[in-house]
C-alpha positions as CSV (number, residue, x, y, z in Angstrom):
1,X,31.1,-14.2,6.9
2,X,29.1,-10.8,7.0
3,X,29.1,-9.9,10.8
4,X,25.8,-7.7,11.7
5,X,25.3,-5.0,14.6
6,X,22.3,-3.9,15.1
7,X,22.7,-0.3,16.7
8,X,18.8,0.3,17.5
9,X,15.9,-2.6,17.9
10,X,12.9,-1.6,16.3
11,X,9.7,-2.2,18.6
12,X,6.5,-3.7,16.4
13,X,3.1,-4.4,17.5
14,X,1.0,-7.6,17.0
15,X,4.1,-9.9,17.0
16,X,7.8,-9.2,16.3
17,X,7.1,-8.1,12.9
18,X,3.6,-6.9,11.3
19,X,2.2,-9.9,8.9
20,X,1.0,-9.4,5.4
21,X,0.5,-11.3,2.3
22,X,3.7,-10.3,0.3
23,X,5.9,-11.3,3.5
24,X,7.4,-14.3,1.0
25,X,10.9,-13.7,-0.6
26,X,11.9,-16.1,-3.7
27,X,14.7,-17.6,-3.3
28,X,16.8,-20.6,-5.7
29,X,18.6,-23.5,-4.3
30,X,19.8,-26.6,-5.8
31,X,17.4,-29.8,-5.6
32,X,17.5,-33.4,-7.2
33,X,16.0,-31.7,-10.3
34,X,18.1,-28.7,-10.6
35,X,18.2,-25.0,-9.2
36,X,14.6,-24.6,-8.4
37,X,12.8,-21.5,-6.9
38,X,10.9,-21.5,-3.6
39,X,9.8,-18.6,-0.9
40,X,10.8,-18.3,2.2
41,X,9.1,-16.6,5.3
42,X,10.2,-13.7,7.1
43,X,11.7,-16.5,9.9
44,X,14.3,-17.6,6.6
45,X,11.9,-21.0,6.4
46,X,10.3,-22.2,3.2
47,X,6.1,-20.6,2.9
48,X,6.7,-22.7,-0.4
49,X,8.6,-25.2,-1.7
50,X,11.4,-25.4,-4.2
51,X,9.2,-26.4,-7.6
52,X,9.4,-23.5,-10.0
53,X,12.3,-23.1,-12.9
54,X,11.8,-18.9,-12.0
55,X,9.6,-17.1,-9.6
56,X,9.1,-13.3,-9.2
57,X,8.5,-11.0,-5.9
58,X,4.9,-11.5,-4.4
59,X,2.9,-8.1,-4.6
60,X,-0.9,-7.7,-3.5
61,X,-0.5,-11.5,-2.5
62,X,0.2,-13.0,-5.4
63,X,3.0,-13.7,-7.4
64,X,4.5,-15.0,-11.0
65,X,5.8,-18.4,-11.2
66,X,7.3,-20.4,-14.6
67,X,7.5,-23.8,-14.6
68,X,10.3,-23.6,-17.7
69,X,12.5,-21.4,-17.8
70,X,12.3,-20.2,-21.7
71,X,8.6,-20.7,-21.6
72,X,6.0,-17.7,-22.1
73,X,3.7,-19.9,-20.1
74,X,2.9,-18.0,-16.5
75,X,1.5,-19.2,-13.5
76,X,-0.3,-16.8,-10.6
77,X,0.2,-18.0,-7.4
78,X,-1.0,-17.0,-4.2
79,X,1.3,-17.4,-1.2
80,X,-0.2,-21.0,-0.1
81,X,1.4,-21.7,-3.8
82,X,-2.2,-22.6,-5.4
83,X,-2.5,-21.5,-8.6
84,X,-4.7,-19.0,-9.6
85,X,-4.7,-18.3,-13.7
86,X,-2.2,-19.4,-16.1
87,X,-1.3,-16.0,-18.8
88,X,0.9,-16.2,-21.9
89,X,3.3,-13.2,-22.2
90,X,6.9,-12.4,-22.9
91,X,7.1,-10.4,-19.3
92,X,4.9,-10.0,-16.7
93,X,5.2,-7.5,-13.3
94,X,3.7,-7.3,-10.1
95,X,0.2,-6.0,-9.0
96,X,-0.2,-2.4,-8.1
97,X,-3.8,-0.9,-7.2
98,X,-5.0,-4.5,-8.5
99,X,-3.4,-4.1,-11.7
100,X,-0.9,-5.9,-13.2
101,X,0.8,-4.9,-16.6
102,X,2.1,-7.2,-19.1
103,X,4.4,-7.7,-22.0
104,X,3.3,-9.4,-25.0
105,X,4.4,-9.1,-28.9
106,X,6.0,-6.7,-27.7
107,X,2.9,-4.9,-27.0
108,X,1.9,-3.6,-23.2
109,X,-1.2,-5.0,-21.8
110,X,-3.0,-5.2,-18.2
111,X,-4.5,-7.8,-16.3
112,X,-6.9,-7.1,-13.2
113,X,-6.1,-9.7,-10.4
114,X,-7.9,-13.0,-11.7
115,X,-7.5,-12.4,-15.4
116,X,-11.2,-12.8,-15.3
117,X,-11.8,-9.7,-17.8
118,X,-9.4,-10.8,-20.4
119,X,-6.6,-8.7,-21.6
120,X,-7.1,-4.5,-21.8
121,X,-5.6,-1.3,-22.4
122,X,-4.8,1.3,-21.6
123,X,-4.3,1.7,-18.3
124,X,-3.3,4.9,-16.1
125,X,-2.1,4.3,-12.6
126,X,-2.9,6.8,-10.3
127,X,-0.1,9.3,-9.2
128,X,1.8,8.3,-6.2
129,X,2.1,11.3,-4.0
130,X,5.4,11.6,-2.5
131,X,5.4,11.5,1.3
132,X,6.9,15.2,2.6
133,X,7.8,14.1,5.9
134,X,10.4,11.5,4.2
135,X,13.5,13.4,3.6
136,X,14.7,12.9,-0.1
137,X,19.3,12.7,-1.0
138,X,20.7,16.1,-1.8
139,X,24.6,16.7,-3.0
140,X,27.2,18.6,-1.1
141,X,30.9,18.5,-1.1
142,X,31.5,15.2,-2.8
143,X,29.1,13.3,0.2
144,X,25.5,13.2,0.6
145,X,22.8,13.9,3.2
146,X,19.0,14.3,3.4
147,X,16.9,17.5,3.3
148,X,12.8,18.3,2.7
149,X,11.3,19.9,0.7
150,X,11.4,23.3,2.3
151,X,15.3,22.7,1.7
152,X,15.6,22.2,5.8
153,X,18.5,19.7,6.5
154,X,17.4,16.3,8.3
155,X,20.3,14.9,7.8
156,X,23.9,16.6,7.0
157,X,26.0,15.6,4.3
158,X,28.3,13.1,5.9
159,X,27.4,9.8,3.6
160,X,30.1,8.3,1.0
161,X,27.2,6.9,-0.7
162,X,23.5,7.2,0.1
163,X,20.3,5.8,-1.5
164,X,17.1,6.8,-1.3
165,X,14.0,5.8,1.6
166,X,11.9,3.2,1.5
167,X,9.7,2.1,4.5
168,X,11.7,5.0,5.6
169,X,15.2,2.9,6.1
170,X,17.8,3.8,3.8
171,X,21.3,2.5,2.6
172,X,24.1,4.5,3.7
173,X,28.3,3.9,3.6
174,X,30.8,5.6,5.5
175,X,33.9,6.1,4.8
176,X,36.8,5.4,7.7
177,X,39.7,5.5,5.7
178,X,40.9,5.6,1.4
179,X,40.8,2.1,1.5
180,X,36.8,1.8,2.9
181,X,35.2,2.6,-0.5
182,X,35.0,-0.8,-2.5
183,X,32.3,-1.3,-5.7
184,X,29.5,0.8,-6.4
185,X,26.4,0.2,-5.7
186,X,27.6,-1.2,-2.1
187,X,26.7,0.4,1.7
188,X,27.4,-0.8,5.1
189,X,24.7,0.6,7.3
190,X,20.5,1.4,7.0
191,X,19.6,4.0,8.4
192,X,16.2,5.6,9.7
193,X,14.5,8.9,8.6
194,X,16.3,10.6,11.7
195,X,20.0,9.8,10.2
196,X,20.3,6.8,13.5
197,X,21.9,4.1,11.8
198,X,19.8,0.5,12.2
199,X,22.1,-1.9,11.2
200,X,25.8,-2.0,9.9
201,X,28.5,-4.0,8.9
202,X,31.2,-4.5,11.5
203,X,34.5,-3.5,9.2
204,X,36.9,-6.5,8.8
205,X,40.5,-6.1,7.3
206,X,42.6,-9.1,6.4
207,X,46.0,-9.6,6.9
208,X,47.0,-7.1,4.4
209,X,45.1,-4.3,5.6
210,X,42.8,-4.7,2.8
211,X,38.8,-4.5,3.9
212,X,37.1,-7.7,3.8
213,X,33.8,-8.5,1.6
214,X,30.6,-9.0,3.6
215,X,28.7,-5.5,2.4
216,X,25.4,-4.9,1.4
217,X,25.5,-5.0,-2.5
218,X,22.7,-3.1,-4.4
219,X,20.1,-3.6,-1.4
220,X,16.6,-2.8,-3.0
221,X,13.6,-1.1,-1.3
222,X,12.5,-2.8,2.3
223,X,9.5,-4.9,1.9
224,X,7.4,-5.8,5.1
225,X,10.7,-4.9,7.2
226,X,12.7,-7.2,4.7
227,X,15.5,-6.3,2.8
228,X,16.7,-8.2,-0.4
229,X,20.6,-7.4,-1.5
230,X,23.7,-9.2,-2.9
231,X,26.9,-11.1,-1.4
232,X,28.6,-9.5,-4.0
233,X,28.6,-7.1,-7.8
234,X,30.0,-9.8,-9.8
235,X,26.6,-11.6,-11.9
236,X,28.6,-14.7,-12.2
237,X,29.6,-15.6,-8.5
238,X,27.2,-12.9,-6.1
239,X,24.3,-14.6,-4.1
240,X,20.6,-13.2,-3.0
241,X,20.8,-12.2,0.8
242,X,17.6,-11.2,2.9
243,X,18.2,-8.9,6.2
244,X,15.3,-8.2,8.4
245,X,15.0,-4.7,10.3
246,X,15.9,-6.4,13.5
247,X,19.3,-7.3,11.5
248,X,19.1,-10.9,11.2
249,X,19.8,-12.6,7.9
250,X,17.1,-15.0,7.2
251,X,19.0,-16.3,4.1
């Protein structure tokens, strides 16, 4: 069992954690009618049922749902899981500036937020322009640290492995010993914009002297102090893990 300490509590206004409509996380579990996707709340409870055969991340408050699996046949969903407008397309991603693009024919299309225009294109989304107080990786000596973008060093190179900021937390792994590194793609601490570390895995070696599993696989970028990674990097057996900022795992 992954064992978390939390080295530095984060202090939020208007309730323990700020509130928005993309605070739902899907998640799969096994009902009387097969694996089924739901989403679950920022407290680890269901905001929506188990129903759908595949469900994708809520962005702009809404989300895509299937109700079959091989099925072109897409749902919108708001996060009281009403549906909104039903789409036919190969793949569909999430809405950004009120846009969502599309996949169908093999052909790329965009859809406002109620589908209410019909299909369009082209489409240009608007430059996002990066944030210079947000310190970006940099290479030295086989580790990695953080600098900006007049080259000044936040953060030394002292990181085994290092992934970028987002919601200015970033994955991190240090490296006690030659046996410490496992897979890629896997960390054992967030840290802040600063370099102080948030939350880590307590290290745990069994009876061989071999480290235990328990890391953060391929975390992805924070959303709404939520944190989606993986109990492991093997496709067949690894299951979806949420860890909020205050380093609780809600699932």
């Amino acid at each position: 069992m992954i064992t978390i300490v939390v080295i530095i509590s984060f202090i939020l206004s208007s309730g323990l954690f700020s509130q928005s409509p993309d605070t739902l996380y899907p998640v799969k579990v096994y009902t009387q009618d097969g694996y089924k996707y739901g989403y679950i709340n920022m407290d680890g409870n269901f905001g929506i049922n188990p129903q759908f055969a595949f469900a994708k991340d809520f962005s702009q408050g809404l989300a895509f749902v299937k109700d079959e699996i091989n099925s072109n046949k897409w749902m919108c969903i708001n996060t009281s899981g009403a549906v909104q407008f039903e789409i036919a397309a190969e793949y569909v991603f999430g809405y950004k500036n009120d846009i969502a693009r599309i996949i169908r024919n093999d052909s790329t299309f965009y859809i406002n937020k109620y589908a209410s225009n019909g299909i369009y294109l082209p489409y240009s989304f608007p430059k996002i322009q990066r944030d210079k107080q947000i310190p970006f990786l940099f290479p030295e000596g086989g580790k990695f640290g953080y600098k900006l973008e007049n080259d000044s060093v936040v953060i030394p190179p002292i990181f085994e492995r290092a992934g970028e900021f987002a919601n200015r937390i970033a994955p991190v792994f240090f490296k006690f010993k030659e046996s410490d590194l496992p897979d890629s793609n896997c960390y054992n601490a967030f840290i802040d914009i600063f370099g102080n570390v948030l939350i880590k895995v307590e290290l745990k070696y069994d009876d061989k002297g071999h480290l235990e599993s328990g890391f953060f696989y391929s975390p992805e970028k924070w959303v709404n102090s939520v944190c989606r990674y993986y109990s492991t990097n093997d496709p067949k057996t690894r299951e979806v893990k949420y860890i909020r900022s205050d380093g609780k795992v809600i699932w």
